[in-house]
C-alpha positions in Angstrom: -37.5 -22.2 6.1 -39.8 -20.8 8.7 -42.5 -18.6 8.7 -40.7 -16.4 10.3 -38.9 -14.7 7.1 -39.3 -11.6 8.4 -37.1 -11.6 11.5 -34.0 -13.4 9.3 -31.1 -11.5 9.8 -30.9 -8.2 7.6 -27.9 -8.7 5.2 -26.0 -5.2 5.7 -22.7 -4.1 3.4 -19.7 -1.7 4.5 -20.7 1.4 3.7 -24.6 1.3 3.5 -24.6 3.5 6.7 -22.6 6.2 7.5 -20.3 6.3 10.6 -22.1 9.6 11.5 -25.5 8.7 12.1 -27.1 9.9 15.8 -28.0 6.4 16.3 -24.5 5.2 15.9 -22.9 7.6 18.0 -21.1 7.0 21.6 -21.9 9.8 23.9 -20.0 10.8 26.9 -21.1 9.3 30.5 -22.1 6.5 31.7 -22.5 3.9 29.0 -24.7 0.6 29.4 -22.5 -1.1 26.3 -19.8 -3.1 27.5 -15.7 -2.5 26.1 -16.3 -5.3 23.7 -19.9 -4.0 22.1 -18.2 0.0 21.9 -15.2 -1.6 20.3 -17.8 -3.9 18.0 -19.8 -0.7 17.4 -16.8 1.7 16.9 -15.4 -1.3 14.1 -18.6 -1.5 12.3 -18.2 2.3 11.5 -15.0 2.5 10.5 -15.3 -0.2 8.2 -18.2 2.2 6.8 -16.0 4.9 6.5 -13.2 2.4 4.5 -15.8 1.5 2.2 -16.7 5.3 1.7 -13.5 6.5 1.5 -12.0 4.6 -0.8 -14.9 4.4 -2.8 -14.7 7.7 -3.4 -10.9 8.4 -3.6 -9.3 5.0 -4.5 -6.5 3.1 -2.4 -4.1 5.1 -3.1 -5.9 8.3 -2.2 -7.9 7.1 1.0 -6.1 8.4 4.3 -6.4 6.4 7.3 -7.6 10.4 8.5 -10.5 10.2 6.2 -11.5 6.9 6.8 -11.6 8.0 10.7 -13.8 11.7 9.6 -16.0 9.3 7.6 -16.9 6.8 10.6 -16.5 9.3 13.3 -14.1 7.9 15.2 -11.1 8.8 16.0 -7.1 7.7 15.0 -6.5 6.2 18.1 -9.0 4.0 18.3 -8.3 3.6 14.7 -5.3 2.1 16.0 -6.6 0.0 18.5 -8.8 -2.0 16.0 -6.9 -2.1 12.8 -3.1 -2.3 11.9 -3.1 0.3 9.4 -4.8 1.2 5.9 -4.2 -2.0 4.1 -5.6 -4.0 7.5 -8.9 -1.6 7.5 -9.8 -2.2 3.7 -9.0 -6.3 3.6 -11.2 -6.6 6.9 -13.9 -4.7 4.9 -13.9 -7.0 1.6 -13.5 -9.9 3.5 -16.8 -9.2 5.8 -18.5 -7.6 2.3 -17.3 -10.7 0.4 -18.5 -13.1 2.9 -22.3 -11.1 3.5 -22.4 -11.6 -0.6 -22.1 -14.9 -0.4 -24.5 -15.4 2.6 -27.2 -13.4 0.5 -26.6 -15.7 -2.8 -26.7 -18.7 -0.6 -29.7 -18.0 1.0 -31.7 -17.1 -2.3 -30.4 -20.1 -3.9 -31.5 -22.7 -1.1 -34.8 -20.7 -1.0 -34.8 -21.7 -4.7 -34.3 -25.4 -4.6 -30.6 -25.7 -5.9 -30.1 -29.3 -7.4 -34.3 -29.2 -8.2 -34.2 -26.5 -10.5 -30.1 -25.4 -11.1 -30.5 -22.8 -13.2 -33.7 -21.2 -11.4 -31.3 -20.9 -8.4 -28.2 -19.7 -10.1 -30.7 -17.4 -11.7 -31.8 -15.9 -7.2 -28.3 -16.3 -6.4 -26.6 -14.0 -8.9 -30.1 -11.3 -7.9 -29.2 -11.5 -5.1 -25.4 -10.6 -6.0 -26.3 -7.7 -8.0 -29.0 -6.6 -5.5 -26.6 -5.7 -2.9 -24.2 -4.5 -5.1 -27.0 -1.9 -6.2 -28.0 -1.5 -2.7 -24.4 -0.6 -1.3 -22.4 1.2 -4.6 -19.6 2.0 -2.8 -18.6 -1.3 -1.3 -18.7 -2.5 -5.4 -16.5 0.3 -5.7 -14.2 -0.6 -3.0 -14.4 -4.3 -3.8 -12.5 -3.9 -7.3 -10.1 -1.4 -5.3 -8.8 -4.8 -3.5 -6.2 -5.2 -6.6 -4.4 -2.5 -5.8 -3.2 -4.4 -2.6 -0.8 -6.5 -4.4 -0.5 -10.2 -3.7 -2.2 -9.8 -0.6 -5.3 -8.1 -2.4 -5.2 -10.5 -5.1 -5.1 -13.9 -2.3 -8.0 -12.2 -1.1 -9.9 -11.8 -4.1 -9.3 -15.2 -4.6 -10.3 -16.2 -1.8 -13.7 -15.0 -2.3 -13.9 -16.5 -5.6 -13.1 -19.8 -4.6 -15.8 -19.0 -2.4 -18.1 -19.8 -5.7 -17.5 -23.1 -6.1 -19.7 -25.4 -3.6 -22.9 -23.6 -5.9 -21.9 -25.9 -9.1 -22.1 -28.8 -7.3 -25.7 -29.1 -8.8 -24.9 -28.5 -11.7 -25.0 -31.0 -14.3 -22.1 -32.8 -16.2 -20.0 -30.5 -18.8 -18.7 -30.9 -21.8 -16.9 -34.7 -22.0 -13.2 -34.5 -21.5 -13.0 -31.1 -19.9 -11.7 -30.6 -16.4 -14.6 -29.6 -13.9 -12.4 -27.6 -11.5 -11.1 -25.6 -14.1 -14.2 -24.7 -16.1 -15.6 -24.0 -13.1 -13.1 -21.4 -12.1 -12.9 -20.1 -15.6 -16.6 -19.6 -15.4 -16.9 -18.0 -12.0 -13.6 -15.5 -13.5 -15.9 -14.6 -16.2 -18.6 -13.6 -14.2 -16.0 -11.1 -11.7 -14.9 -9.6 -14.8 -18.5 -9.0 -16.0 -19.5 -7.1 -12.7 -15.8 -5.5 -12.5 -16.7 -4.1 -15.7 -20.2 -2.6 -14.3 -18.4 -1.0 -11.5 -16.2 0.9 -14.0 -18.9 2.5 -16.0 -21.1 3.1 -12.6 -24.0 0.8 -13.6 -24.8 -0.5 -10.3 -24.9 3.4 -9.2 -27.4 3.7 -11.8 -29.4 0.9 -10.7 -31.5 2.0 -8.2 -33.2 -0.4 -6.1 -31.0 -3.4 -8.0 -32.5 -6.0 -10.6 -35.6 -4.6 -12.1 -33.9 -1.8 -13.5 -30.3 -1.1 -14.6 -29.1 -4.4 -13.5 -31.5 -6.7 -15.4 -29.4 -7.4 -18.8 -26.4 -7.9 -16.4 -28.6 -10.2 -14.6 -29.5 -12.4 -17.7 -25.8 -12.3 -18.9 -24.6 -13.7 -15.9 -26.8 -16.2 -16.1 -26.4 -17.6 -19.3 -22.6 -17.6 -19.0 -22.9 -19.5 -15.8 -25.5 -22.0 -17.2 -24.4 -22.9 -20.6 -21.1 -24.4 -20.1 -23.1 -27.1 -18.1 -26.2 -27.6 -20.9 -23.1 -28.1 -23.8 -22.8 -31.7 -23.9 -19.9 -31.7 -27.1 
């Protein structure tokens, strides 16, 4: 790392801003932002307004007008950037999914990984339930992904495959049990642990993340990822 930690890139989740704030908006006239940064700009909000909207009204009950309401933009250009509902909310848990794993990365490289294994599972998963604290709503909308069907659940795991390359640190398990599949089972244990926190609102309650609510989630996880690798019978 550099000493530069301050400018690293500021790891942002759909619907930590609103679509409606001044800064955000496109006024009228001439504009110094070319088609490409308006359309950028104009995507970032609406995927905003997804996480918002169906945080707040689930799948089902999300309309695309909402969604466009929320972000401030309008159904055309709705149009022009996403192929419907099911497009808008699977481009926003694919970038949320993919920012979650940046953050846990980051914190466990910053950690050591291989040095200290545990240590770093111990920033990565922080980092997890951080931003989950940070942005509610995208948690929210992140469990809504199910109710996409087979697409949603290819998604879903997708991202969880996404898990894997951090037990390659990890020591041996248990003799005579298949690596791949504990691995998975493991990772599956710790989605249905934060699924469950989304359902009673926990991160919500959490505040400013880990520190308060989120801390006995935090040592959970932990130990569920850690001791299948210390069991050596």
């Amino acid at each position: 790392m550099t000493s530069a930690r301050g400018t690293e890139e500021r790891l942002v989740l759909p619907g930590a801003r609103t679509g409606r704030e001044p800064e955000r908006s496109l006024r009228p006239g001439p504009r110094r932002l070319t088609p490409e940064e308006v359309a950028s700009r104009q995507r970032e909000r609406l995927l905003d307004g997804v996480a918002r909207t169906v945080a707040a009204n689930g799948y089902a009950g999300a309309r695309i007008s909402d969604i466009c309401r929320a972000a401030g933009v309008t159904r055309p250009v709705f149009y022009e950037l996403f192929n419907g509902k099911e497009d808008a909310v699977l481009a926003a848990f694919r970038g949320g999914t993919r920012t979650v794993v940046r953050a846990m990365q980051r914190a466990y490289d910053e950690t050591g990984g291989a040095a200290d294994w545990p240590t770093a599972v111990r920033a990565g998963l922080r980092a997890l339930l951080t931003l989950l604290a940070e942005t509610p709503v995208f948690a929210t909308m992140a469990v809504e992904i199910e109710c996409l069907g087979p697409t949603g659940r290819r998604a879903r795991a997708e991202f969880l495959a996404g898990f894997r390359p951090f037990f390659a640190d990890a020591p041996p398990g248990p003799p005579g049990v298949a690596r791949t599949e504990l691995v998975d089972t493991v990772v599956g244990a710790v989605y249905a642990a934060v699924h469950r926190a989304v359902d009673e609102d926990r991160f919500a309650a959490a505040g400013d993340g880990p520190g308060t609510g989120a801390d006995p989630l935090l040592d959970v996880l932990v130990h569920v990822v850690v001791a299948p690798f210390s069991a050596r019978a």
